[in-house]
N, C-alpha and C positions, 0 to 999 in steps of 0.2 A: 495556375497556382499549385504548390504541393502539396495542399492537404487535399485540393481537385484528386488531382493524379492517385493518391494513394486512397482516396474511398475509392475509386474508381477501382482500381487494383484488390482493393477487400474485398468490395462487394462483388468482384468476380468470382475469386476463392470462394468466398463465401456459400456461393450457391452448388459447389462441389462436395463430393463426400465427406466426414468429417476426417480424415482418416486423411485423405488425399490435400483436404484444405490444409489441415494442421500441418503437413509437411513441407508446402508450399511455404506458406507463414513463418515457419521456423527457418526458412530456407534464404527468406526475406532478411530474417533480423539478423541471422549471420551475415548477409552481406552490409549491413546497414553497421555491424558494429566497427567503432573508428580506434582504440585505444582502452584496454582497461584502464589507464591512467583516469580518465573524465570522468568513469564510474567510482573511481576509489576518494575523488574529490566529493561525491554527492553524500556518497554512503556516510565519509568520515561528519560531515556535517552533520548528518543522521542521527549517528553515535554519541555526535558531542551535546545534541539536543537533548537527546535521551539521556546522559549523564547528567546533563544540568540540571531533570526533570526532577532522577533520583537523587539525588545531591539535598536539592529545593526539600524535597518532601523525608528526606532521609531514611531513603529505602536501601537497602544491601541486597543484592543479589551475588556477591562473592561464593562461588563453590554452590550456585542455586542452579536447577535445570528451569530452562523459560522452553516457550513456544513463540514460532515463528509461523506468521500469519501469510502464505504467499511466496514461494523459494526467491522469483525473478530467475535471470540466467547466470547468474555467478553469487557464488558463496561466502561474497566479500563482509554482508552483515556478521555473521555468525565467524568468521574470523576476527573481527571487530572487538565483538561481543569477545571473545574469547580474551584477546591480544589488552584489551580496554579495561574491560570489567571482571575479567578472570571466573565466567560463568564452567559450569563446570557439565555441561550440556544442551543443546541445543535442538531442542526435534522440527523441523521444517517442516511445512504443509502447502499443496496446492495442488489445482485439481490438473493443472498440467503438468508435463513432464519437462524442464527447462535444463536442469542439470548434465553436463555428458564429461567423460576421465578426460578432455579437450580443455573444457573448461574450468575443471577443479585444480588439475594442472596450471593451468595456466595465474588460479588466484594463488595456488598454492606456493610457486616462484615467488611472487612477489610478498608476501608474507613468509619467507625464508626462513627469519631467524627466527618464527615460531616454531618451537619445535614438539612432536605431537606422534602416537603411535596411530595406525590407519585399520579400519575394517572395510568392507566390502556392503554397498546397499545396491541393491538390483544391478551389477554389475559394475558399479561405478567406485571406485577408489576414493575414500572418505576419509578425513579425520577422523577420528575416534570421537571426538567432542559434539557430532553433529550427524542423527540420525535425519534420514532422508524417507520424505510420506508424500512421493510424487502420486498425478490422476488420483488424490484423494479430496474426498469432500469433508470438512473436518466436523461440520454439524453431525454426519452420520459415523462417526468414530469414536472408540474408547479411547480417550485419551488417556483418563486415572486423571489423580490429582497430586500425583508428584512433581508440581511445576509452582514455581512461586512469581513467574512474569508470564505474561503474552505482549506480545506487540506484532505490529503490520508498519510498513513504511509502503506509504501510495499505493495500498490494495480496495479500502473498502470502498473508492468511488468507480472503482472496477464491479463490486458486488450489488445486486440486486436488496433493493430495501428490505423485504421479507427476509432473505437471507442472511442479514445484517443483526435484524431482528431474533430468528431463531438461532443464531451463531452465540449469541450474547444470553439468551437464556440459556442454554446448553451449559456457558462458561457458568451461568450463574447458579446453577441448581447441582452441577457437579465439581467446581472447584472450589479449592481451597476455604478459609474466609478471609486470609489475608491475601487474597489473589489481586494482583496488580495488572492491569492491561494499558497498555499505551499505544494509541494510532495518531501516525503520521497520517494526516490526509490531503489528499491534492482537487480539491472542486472545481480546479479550471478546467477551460477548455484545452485539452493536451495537442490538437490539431494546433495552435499557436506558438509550441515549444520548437516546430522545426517548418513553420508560415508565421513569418515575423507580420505579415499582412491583415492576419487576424487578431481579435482581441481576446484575453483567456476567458471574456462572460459570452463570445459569439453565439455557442450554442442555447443559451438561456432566450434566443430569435425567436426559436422551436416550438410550437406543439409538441406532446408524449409521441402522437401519429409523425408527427413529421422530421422528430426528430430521429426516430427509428426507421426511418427510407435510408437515413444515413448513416446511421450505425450499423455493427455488424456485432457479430461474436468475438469476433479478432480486438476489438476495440471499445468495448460496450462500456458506457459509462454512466452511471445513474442519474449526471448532474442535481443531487440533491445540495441541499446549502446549510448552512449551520445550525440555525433552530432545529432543522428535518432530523438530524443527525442527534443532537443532546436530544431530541424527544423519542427518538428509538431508542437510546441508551438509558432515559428513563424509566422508559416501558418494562426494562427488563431487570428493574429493580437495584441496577447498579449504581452511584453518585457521581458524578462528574466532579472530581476530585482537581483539577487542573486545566485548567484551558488558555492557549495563546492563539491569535493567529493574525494575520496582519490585514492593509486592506489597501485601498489606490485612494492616494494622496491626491487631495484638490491640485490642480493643472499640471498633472504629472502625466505622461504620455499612458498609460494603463489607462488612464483615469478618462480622457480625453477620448479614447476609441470607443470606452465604456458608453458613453454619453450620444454618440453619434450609434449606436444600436436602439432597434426598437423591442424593447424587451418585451417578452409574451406573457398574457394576462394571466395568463398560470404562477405567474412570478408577482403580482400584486400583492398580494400576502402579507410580503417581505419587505421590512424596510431597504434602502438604501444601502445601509449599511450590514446589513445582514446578507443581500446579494451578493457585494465585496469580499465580503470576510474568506479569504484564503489560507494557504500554508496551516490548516488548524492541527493544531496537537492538544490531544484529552489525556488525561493519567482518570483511569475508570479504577471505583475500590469499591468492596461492598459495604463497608463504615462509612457512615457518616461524617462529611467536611466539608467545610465553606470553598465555596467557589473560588478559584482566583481569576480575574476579569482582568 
């Protein structure tokens, strides 16, 4: 099976220097990339979520600087952001280095008739519109509070719950008060995006022990679920100001793999439907407002 083959392949890396794994790793998903086309289909979907959110709630961010939670390896968001919502800065964060003049080039073509003056960030050929904060961890960072958005698309169930946690008090005790955060979040199982064989709740099988034989650094994923998540974001004094997220339809094939897994007691907790609950998007504000469910 392929997600066999690729722990297999991780967890090799994995036990290598960091230095030496990460280069393998990276060396990996250069080969594994098929098309920035596929990407520019996901992101745009991204964008036009995130427009509807600000739309809905009647936020502007025209000529605002946001923060971006997470680079990924192309700088197609923050073109978006750009090209979409006519932000007027974009500072990027994440604790790896994913960015190279390869591939800024290469978004850069295809967004053309943006047209935009460029500086230089750790040697890498930039927009002007989009400072670059590779290998940083942004809890330990001054950021200031000249930013009136944050958001993450498919980052935080890469992140560690503590870290989740003190990421979101950080934001809360140093920005703004009109500060606006939006995460895209992805709870599934990501081994199922490229093993149609798996189901996206597979890992929820797992023990914390057992699930972590099979994880690695390369691929680490919190599998936390919806409540986990609004209860960290509570924690840290923010409102959950907007919430959608979808879930597996009675006899719908998702639904059906779901049912033939033996979910692990660690998961009892959770209703049914709370297990389900995928693709979430939160709009986080520090004022007070009702939920939308």
């Amino acid at each position: 099976m392929k997600h066999q083959r690729k722990t297999l392949i991780l967890k090799a890396i994995n036990k290598l220097p960091d230095k030496l794994g990460y280069l393998i790793y990276h060396f990996l998903q250069k080969k594994s990339f098929k098309s920035i086309e596929l990407n520019i289909i996901s992101n745009k979907n991204s964008i036009e979520k995130i427009k509807s959110i600000l739309t809905k709630k009647n936020i502007e961010i025209k000529n605002k600087n946001i923060i971006e939670i997470g680079s990924g390896w192309l700088p197609i968001m923050p073109f978006l952001f750009k090209l979409e919502l006519k932000i007027s800065k974009i500072s990027t964060y994440d604790i790896n280095k994913h960015y190279s003049n390869k591939r800024v080039k290469l978004t850069c073509q295809y967004f053309k008739n943006l047209k935009f003056k460029t500086h230089k960030c750790l040697n890498i050929k930039l927009p002007d519109f989009i400072d670059y904060y590779p290998r940083t961890n942004i809890i330990n960072t001054n950021i200031g509070n000249n930013f009136n958005l944050i958001y993450s698309r498919f980052v935080l169930e890469h992140v560690t719950p503590n870290d989740i946690l003190e990421m979101h008090k950080k934001f809360y005790s140093e920005s703004r008060d009109d500060i606006k955060i939006i995460h895209l979040i992805s709870p599934s199982d990501h081994r199922a995006y490229s093993d149609n064989s798996l189901s996206i709740y597979d890992f929820l099988q797992y023990s914390d022990n057992d699930w972590n034989k099979i994880q690695t650094k390369f691929d680490y994923h919190n599998r936390l679920r919806l409540p986990e998540y609004l209860d960290i974001f509570n924690k840290t004094g923010f409102t959950v100001s907007y919430i959608e997220y979808d879930t597996a339809e009675f006899n719908s094939e998702k639904y059906k793999k779901y049912k033939k897994l033996r979910i692990h007691s660690d998961y009892n907790k959770f209703s049914e439907k709370e297990i389900l609950a995928g693709s979430i998007v939160v709009l986080l504000e520090k004022e007070i407002s009702c939920i939308k469910s």
